[in-house]
MIRO-960023 format. One record per residue (C-alpha): x, y, z; residue number from 1; residue in one letter; chain. Coordinates in pm, whole numbers. Each point is the difference from the previous one (the first is absolute). Example, Ala and Ser with C-alpha at 12.3 -4.5 7.8 and 13.67 -1.06 7.14 Angstrom:
# residues 2
ATOM,east,north,up,resi,resn,chain
ATOM,1230,-450,780,1,A,A
ATOM,137,344,-66,2,S,A
# end
This chain:
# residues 72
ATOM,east,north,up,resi,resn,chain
ATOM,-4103,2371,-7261,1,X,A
ATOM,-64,358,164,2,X,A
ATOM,-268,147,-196,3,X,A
ATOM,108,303,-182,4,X,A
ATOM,-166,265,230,5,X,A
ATOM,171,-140,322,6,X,A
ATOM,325,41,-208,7,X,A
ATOM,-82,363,-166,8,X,A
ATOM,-25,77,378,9,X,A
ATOM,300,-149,74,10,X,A
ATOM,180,154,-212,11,X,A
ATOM,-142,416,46,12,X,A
ATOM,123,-121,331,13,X,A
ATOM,323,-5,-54,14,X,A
ATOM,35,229,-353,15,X,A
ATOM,-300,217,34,16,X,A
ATOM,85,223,-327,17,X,A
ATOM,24,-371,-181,18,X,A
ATOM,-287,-139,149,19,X,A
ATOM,-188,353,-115,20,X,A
ATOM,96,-110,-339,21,X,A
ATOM,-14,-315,-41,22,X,A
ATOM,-347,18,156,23,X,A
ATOM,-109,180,-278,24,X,A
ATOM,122,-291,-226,25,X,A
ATOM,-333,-222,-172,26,X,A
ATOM,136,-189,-286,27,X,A
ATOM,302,-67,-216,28,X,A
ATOM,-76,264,-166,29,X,A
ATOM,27,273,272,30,X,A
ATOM,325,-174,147,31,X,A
ATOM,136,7,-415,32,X,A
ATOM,-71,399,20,33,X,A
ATOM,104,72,326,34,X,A
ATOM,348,-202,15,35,X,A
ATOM,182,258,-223,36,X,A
ATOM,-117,282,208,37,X,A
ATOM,128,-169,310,38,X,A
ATOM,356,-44,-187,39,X,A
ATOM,-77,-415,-46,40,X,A
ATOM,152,-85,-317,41,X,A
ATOM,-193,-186,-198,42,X,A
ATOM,200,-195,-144,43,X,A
ATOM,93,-173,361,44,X,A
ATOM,-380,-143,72,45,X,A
ATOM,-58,-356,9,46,X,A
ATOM,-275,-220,-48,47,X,A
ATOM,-4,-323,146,48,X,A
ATOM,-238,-281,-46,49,X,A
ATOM,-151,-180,292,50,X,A
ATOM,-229,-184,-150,51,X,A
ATOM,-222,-6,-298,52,X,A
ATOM,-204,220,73,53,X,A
ATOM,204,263,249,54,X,A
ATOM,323,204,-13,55,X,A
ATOM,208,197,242,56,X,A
ATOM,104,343,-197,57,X,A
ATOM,310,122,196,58,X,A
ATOM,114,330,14,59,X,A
ATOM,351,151,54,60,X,A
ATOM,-19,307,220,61,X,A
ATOM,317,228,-60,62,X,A
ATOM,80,-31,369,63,X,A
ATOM,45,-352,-45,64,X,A
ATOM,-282,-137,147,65,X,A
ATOM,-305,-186,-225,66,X,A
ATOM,-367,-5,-28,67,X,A
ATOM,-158,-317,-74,68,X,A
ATOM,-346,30,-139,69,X,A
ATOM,-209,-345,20,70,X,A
ATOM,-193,22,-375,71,X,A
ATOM,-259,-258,-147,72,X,A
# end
């Protein structure tokens, strides 16, 4: 797995103004504030179980693209 810097990187890379925001991103909380904001309906995140202890939270952006945030 890429650890989450190397992919924060990756992606300012290619969507700096995303990357800007995302960056300032630190919990489930700041994602469930900033998601409106960004036009992300809540009502289209997902929360998938990995295992029993970890999740991926996935994020529809309006441009049709998703975030997928690894949480434990």
């Amino acid at each position: 797995m890429t650890p989450y810097p190397d992919q924060l990187a990756e992606l300012t890379a290619s969507d700096p103004s995303l990357g800007a925001e995302v960056g300032r991103l630190r919990n489930l909380e700041g994602i469930l504030k900033w998601a409106p904001g960004a036009g992300v309906s809540l009502a289209g995140l997902d929360l998938v179980q990995q295992d029993e202890y970890s999740y991926d939270f996935l994020v529809p952006l309006p441009d049709a693209r998703w975030l997928a945030f690894a949480v434990t």
